[in-house]
Each structure stands twice: as C-alpha cells, then as structure tokens.
Backbone as CSV, one residue per row, in Angstrom:
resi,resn,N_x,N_y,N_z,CA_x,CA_y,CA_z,C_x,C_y,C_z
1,UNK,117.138,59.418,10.476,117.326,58.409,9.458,118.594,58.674,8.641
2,UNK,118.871,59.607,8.499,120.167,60.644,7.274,121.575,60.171,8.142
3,UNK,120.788,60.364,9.744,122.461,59.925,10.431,122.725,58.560,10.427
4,UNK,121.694,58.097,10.505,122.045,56.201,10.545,122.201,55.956,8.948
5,UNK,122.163,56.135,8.032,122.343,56.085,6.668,124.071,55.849,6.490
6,UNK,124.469,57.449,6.994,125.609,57.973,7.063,126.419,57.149,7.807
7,UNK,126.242,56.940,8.939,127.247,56.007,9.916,127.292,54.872,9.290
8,UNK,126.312,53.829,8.457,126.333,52.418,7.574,127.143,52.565,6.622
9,UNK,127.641,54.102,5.798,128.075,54.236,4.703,129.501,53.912,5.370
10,UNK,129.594,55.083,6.225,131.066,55.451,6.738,131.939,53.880,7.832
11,UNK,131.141,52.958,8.268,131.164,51.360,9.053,131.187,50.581,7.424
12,UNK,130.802,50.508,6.395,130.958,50.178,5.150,132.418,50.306,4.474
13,UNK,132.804,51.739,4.171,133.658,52.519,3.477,134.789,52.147,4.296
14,UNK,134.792,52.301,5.545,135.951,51.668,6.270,135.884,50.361,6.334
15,UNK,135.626,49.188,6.143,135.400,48.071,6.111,136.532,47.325,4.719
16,UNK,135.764,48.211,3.953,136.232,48.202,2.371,137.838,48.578,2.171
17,UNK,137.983,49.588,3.058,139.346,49.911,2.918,140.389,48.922,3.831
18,UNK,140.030,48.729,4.984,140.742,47.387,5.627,141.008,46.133,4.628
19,UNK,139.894,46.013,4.302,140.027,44.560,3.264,141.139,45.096,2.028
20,UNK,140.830,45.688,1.521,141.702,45.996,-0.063,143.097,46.190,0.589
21,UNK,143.406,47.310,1.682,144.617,47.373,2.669,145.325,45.729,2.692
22,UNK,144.586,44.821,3.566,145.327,43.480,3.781,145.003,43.005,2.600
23,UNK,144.695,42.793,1.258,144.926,41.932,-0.077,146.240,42.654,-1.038
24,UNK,146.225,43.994,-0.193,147.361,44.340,-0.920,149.040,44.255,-0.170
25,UNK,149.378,43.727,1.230,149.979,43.237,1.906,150.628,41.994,1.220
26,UNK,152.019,41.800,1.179,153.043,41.142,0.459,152.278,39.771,0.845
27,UNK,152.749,38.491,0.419,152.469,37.540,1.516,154.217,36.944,1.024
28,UNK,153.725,35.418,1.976,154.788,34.516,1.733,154.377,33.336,1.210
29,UNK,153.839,33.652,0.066,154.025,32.148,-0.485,154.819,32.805,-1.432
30,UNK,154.959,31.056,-2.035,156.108,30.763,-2.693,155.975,30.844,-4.002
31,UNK,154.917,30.683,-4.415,154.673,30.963,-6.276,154.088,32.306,-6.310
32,UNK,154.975,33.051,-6.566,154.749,34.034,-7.428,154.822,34.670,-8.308
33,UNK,154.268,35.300,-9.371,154.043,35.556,-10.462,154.437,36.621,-10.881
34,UNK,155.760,36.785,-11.725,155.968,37.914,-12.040,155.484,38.880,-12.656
35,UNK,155.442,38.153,-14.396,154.355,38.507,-15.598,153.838,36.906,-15.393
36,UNK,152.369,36.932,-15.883,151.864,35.685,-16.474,151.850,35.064,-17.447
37,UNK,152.427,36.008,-18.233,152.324,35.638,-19.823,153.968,35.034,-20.032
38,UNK,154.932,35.950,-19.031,156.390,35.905,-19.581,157.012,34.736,-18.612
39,UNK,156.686,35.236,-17.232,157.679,34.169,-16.182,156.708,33.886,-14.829
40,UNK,157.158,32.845,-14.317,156.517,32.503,-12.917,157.201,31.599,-12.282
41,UNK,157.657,31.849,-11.417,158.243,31.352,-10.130,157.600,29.902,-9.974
42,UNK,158.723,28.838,-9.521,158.358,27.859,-9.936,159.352,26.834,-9.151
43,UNK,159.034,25.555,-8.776,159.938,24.658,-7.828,160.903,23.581,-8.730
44,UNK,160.268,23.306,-9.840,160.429,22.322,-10.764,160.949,22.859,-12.047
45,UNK,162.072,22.058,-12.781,163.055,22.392,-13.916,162.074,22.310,-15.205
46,UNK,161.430,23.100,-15.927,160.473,22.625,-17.033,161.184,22.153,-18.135
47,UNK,161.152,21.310,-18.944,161.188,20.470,-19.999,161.735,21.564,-20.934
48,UNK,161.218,22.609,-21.516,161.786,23.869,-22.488,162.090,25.112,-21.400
49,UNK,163.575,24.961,-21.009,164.399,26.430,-20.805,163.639,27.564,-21.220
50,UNK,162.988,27.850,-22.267,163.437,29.264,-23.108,164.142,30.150,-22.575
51,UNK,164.025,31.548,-23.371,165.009,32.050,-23.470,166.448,32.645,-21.959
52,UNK,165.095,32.332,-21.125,166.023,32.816,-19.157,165.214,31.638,-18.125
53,UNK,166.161,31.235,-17.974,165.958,30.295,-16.385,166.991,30.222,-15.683
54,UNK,166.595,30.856,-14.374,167.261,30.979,-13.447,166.427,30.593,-12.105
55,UNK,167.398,29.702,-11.515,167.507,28.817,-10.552,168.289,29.414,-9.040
56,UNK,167.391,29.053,-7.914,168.367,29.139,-6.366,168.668,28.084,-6.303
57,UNK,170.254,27.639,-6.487,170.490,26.724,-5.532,171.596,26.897,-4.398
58,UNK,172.103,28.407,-3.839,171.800,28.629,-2.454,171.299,29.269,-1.945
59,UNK,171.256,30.168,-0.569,170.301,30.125,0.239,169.250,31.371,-0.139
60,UNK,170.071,32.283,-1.485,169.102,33.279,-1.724,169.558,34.324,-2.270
61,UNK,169.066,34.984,-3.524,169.460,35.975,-4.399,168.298,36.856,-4.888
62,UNK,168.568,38.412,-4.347,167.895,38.973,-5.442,167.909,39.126,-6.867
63,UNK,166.290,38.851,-8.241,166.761,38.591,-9.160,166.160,40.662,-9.705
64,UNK,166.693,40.765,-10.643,166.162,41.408,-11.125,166.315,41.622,-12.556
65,UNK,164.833,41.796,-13.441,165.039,41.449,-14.939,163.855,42.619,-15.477
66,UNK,164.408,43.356,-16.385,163.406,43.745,-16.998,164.191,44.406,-18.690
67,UNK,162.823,44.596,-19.413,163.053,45.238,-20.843,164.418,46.077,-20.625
68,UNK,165.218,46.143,-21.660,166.219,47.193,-21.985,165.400,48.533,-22.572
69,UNK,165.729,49.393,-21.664,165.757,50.928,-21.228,163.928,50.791,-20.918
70,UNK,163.257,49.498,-20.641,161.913,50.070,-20.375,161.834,49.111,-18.790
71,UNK,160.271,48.386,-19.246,159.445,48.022,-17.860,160.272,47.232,-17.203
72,UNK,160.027,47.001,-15.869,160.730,46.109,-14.919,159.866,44.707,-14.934
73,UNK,160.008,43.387,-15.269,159.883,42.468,-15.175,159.446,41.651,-14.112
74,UNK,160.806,41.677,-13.172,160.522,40.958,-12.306,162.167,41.942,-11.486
75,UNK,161.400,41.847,-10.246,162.621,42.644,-9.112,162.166,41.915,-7.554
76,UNK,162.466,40.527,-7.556,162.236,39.815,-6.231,162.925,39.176,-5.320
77,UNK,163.320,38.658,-4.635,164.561,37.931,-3.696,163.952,36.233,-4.013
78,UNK,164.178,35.565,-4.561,164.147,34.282,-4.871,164.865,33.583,-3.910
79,UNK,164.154,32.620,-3.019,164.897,31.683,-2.437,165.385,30.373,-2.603
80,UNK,166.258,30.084,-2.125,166.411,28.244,-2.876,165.503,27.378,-2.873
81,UNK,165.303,26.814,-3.883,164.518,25.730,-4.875,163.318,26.758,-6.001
82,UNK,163.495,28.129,-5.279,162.547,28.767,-6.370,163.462,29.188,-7.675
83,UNK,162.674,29.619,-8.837,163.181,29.634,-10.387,162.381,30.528,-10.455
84,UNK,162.745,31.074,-12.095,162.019,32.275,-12.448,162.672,31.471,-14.474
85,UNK,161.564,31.946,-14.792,161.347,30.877,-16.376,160.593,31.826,-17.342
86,UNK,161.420,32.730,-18.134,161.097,33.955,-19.418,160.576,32.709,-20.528
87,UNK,159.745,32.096,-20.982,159.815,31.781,-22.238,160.340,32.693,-23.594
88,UNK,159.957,33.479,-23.373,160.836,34.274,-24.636,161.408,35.885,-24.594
89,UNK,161.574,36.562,-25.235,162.908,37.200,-24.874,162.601,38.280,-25.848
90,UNK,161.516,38.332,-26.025,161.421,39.783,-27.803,161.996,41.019,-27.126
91,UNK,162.706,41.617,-27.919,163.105,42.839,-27.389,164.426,42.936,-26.647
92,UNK,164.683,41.651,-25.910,166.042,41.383,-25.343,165.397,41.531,-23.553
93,UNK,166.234,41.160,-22.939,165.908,41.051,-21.192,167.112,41.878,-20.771
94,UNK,167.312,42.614,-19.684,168.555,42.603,-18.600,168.259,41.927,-17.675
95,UNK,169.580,41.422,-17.259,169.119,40.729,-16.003,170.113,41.101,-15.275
96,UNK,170.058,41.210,-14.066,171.101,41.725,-12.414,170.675,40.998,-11.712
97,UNK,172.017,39.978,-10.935,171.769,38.817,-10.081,172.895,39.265,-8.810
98,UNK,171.866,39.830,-7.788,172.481,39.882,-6.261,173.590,39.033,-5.785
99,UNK,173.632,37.568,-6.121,174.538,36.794,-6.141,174.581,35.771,-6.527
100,UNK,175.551,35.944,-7.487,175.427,35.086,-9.155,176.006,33.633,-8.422
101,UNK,176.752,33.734,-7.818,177.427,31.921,-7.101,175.870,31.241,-6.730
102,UNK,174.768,32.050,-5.765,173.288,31.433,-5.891,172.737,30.849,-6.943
103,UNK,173.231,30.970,-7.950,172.195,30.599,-8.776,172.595,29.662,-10.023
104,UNK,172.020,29.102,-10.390,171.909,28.278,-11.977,171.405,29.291,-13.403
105,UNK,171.867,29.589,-14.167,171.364,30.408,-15.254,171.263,29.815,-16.214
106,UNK,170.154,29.701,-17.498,170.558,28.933,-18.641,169.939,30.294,-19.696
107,UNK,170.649,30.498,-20.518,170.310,30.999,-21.587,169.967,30.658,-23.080
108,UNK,168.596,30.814,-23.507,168.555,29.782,-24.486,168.354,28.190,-24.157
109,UNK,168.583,27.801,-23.059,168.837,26.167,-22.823,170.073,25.805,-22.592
110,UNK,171.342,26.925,-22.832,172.516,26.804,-22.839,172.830,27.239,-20.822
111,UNK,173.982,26.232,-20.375,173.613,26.861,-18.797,174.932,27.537,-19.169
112,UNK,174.971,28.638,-18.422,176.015,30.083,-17.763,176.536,29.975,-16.542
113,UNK,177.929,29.535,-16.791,178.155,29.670,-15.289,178.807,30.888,-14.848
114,UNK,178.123,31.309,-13.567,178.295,32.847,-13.492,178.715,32.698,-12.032
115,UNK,179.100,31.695,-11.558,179.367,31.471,-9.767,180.907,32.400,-9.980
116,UNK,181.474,32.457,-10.515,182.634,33.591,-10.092,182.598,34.892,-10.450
117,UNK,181.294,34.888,-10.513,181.183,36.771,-11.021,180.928,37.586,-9.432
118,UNK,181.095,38.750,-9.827,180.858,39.724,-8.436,179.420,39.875,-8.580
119,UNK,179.233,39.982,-6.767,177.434,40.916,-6.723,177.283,41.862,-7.718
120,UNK,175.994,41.241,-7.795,175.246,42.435,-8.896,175.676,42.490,-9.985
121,UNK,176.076,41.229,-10.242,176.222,41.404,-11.647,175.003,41.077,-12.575
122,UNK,175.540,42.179,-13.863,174.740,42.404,-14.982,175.111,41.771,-16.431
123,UNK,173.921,41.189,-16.906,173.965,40.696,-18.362,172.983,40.649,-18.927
124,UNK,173.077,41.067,-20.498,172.147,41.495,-21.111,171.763,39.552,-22.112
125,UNK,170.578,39.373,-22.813,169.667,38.819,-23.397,169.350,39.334,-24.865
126,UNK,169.687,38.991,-25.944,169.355,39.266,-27.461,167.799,38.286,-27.457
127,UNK,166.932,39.553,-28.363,165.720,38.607,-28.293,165.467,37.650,-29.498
C-alpha cells in the first residue's frame, strides 16, 4: 500500500512540475504587461499620453525602462503597432531604445523626435 501511495505522490509531483514548467514558458501574444499599475502594452493611441508613450512604428525595437539606479520596469522587444504607456513617472523613468528611428516617443504628451539618434540610446524622465 506505502508503494502505491508513493508512486501517486511521485506521478502527482511530476505532473505539477510539467504544468508550472509550461505556464512559466514565454508565449507570443501580444499584450503584455509590464507593471499593471504603471504600463501595458497596447495596439491603440490612448486619449491621455502620460508621462512615457512609446510607439513601434517600424519593424521592431528593444524597449527598456526602469527606476533611476533601481527596479527594471519593463526590458522587452516591442513590435510594430505595439506601445508601452507609463501613466506616471514618480521618481523619474530611464529609458534605452534599441532603435530610436522605430519608434514614436511622447513625453508628457509632448512627441520626441528621436529617429536620428544612435542605437541604444538613452534618456532620462523627471517625475
């Protein structure tokens, strides 16, 4: 009885670990969520900018944004028609754009044009 117990636990326990394994596997969709509270990936221009929106409109840029000297935000490859939308900005943002000609930036609501800057370029966000 102790061995058939054991083998249900161990056909269980491995079961469990397959599943959590593939939910933790990247996928490909298209909305994804950086923070929930701060930004989310998005197809459509929203009505209030705040403080960072940034836009693909070519074929694809890594974005990367997070707190000055702390957490990382958001560090994803955004493809065209996807956005990424900070409503607000406490503390200030960095942001580093793989390739700034990709993209649309507005700061504040104000747009940035950054199409003649070099890869990887960096700019900072007052909160």
């Amino acid at each position: 009885m102790a061995i058939v117990l054991a083998v249900v636990l161990l056909v269980g326990m491995v079961g469990l670990g397959v599943f959590f394994f593939y939910r933790s596997l990247p996928s490909t969709d298209t909305s994804v969520n950086a923070n929930a509270s701060e930004a989310s990936v998005e197809e459509e221009r929203p009505e209030n900018l705040g403080a960072l929106y940034i836009q693909v409109v070519g074929e694809s840029s890594n974005v990367h944004v997070r707190e000055p000297g702390g957490d990382v935000l958001l560090d994803y490859e955004l493809r065209q028609g996807q956005s990424v939308n900070y409503t607000s900005a406490e503390g200030g943002l960095e942001v580093t754009l793989e390739d700034p000609a990709a993209v649309e930036v507005f700061v504040h609501g104000e747009e940035r044009d950054l199409s003649d800057r070099d890869p990887e370029f960096s700019f900072n966000i007052d909160g």
